[in-house]
N, C-alpha and C positions, 0 to 999 in steps of 0.2 A: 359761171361767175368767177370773175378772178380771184385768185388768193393770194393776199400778204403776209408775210410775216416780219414783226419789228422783234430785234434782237437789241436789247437795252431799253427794253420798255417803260421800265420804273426810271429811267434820267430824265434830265431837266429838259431835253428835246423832244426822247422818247414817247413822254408823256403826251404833250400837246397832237404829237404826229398820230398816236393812235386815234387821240378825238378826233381829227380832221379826217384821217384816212376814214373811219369808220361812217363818220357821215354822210361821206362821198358813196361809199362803195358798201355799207351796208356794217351790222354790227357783225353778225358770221364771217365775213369776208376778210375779217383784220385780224390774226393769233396775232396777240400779245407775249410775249418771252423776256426770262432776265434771269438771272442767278439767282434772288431772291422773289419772294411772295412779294404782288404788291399790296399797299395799305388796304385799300378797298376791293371790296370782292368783285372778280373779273371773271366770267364765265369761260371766256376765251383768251383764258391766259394758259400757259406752260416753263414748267421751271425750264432752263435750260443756263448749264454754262457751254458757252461757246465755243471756251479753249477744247474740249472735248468734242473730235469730229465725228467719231461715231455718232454720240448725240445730236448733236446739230443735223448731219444728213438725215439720220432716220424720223425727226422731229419735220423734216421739211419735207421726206417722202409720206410719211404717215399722212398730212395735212395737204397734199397736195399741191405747194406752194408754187405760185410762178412769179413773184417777187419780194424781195426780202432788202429790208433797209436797214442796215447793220452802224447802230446808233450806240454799240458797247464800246469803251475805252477807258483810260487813267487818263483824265487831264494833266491841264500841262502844269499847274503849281504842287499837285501831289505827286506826279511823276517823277520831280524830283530830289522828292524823299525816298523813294522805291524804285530807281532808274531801272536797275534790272528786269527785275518784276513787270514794271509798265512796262518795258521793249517786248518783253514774253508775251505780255496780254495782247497787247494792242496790234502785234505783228502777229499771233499763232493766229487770233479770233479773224483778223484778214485772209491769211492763206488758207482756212477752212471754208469760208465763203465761196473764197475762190476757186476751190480746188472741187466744191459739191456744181459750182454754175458749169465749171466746166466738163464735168459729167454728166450736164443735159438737165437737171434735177430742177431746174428753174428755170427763166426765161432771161430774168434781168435783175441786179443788185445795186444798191446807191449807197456809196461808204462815204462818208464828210471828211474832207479835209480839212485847213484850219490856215488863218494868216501865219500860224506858229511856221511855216515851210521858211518864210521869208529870215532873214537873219541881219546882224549889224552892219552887212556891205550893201542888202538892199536900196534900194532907190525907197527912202519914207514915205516921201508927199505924191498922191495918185500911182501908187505900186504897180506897175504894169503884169499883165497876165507872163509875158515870158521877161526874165528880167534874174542878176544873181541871185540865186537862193543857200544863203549858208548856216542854214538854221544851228542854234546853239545849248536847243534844250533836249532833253529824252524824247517829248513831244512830237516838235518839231523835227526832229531827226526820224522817228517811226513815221511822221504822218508825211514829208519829203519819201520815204523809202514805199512808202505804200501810193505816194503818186505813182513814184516811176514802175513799181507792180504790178499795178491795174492796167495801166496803159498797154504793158509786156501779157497779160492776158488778154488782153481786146485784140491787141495785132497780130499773136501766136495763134490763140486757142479762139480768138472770133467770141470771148464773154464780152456780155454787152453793160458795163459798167456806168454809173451816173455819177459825178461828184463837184461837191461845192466848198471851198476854202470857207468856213465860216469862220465871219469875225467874230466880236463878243458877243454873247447872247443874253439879251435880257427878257429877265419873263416874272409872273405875279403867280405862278400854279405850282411851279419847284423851286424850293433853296436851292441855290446853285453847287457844284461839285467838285471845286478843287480847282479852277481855272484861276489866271491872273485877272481876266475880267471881271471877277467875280464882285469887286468893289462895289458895281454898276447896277446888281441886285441887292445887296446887301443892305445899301444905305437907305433904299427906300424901307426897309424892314425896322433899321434902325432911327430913319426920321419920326414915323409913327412911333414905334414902341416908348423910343428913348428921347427923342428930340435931338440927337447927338447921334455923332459919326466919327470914325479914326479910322480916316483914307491908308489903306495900305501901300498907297500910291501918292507922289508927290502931283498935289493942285495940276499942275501943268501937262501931264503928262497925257497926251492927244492919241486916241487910238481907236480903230475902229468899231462903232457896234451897230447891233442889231435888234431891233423887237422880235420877237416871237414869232407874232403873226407873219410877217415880213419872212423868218427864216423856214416856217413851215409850207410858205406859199414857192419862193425858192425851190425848197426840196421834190414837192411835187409838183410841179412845174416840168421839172426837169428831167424827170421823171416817165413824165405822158408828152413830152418834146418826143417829135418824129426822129430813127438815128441817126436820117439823113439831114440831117440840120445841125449836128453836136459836131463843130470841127475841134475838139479840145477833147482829147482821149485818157488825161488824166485826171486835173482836176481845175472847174472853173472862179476866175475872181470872183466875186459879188459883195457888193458896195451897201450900205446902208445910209448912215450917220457916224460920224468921229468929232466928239466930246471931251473936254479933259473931267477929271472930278470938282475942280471948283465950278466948270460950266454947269455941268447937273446939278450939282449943291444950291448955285444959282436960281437953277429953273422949279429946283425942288421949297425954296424958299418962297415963292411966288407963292404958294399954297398954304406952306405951312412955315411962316414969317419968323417965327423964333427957332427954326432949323438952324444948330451948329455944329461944324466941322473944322477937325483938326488932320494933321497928317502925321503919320510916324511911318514910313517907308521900309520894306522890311527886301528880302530875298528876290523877292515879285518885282521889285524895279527894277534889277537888271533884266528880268526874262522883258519887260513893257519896253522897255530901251531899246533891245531890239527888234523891235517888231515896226512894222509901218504905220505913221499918221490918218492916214487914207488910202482908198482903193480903186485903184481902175477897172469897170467890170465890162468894158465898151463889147469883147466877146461875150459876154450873156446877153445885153440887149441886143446886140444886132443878130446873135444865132436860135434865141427862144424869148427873145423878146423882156425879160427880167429886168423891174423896178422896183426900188422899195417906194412903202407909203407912208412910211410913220417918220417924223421929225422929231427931235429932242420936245419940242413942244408939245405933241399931241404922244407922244409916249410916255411922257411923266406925268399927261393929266390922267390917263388909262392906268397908269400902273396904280397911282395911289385912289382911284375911284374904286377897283378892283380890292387894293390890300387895309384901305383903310378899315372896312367893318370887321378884319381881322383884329385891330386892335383899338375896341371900343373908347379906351381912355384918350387918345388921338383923334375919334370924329371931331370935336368938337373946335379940332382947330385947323383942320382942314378945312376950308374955304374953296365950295364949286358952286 
């Protein structure tokens, strides 16, 4: 039986990935890991921080693991309050990965990378996989440093590495963690709760995202992609949907009609400024075949079908 192990378990990716992984491949099959305890009790969970590679190796020999999806990091809106800190996190938890695959200790590792590589000279509209990358946040500077790392372990040392540039992530299971994206989840918490939103982002500002489902199919996908098929040895585009906040607002109004939003734009719009409108992923489909499925339309009716019985005062004007 194969063994995984997800390192950031308790995150808003983490989470979802272990539900899927486990269903596929069995509940034993999937250690769950994170710095903290998770909320609910998890039989097959393990503390572990990851900057510690003692730990980490002996946690993955103990377990026997033959692959490990290494899902810990500082996003990029908290990064940089803590720029130091996150370059330490985010860069040591990567070289210990790497430095345990390439002692044989595992088979294969899938680290995410993030549109955050891309910067203000990039190409915005359909971003191509090779194209300037001058990224200008803590983020985006660790998660460009850990492309070209991985890539430098695959061609050196022959570790066999998976990774996908996620866009924004939206999902209805975790409050999001600290990303500029983070708008894109939030409002639907605050349409239901509050009926009111205060976009941290101006109306217009167009950028890439993604459902859940979409990014956990992605992940493993690419994952159980033959490596004879992966011509992209650091890290792949992949495309979703790109929305501004009054579009959602929009789409979010169709349900729940007296939904209002204002904007008051803070720090987070310069990091959004930078980053690309859209994404080219023409190498994921044409090398593993990778599409998403969920539209602005069929993601907003899934998200508030899911979060409304969360906040009982709100069923009632949500309209399905």
């Amino acid at each position: 039986m194969k063994k995984i192990l997800i390192v950031g378990a308790n995150g808003q990716i983490g989470t979802d990935l272990v539900q899927k992984l486990r269903k596929i491949n069995g509940e034993k099959a999937v250690i769950a890991s994170d710095i903290v305890l998770p909320q609910n009790k998890d039989e097959n969970f393990e503390l572990l921080d990851a900057t510690d590679y003692n730990a980490f190796e002996k946690l993955v020999q103990k377990n026997n693991i033959d692959e490990v999806y290494l899902m810990a990091a500082i996003l990029s809106a908290k990064a940089e309050t803590i720029p130091n800190k996150a370059w330490d996190i985010n860069m040591k938890i990567l070289f210990n990965a790497l430095e345990i695959a390439k002692k044989g200790f595992y088979k294969k590792l899938f680290w995410p990378s993030s549109i955050a590589v891309f910067g203000p000279h990039t190409p915005r509209i359909n971003t191509p996989q090779f194209t300037i990358m001058d990224p200008n946040t803590v983020y985006g500077i660790s998660k460009l440093a850990g492309e070209r790392w991985i890539e430098y372990y695959h061609t050196h040392f022959g570790v066999d590495v998976r990774s996908v540039r996620y866009p924004g992530i939206i999902s209805w299971k975790t409050l999001p963690g600290g990303g500029t994206t983070d708008y894109a989840v939030e409002i639907f918490h605050e349409a239901l709760k509050n009926g009111h939103y205060t976009s941290f982002l101006s109306p217009n500002t167009r950028l890439p995202m993604m459902y859940m489902p979409d990014a956990i199919d992605a992940t493993i996908q690419i994952m159980n992609a033959n490596a004879d098929q992966l011509r992209i040895k650091h890290s792949y585009n992949i495309a979703g949907i790109s929305f501004t906040p009054e579009e959602l607002a929009n789409e979010i109004k169709k349900h729940i009609p007296d939904f209002q939003i204002d904007y008051q734009p803070d720090f987070r719009q310069d990091i959004a400024n930078s980053w690309p409108e859209s994404i080219n992923d023409d190498y994921a489909f044409k090398d593993w075949h990778w599409h998403h499925k969920f539209e602005l339309e069929s993601l907003v009716k899934d998200m508030l079908e899911n979060l409304s019985p969360k906040y009982q005062k709100a069923e009632e004007e949500v309209g399905f």
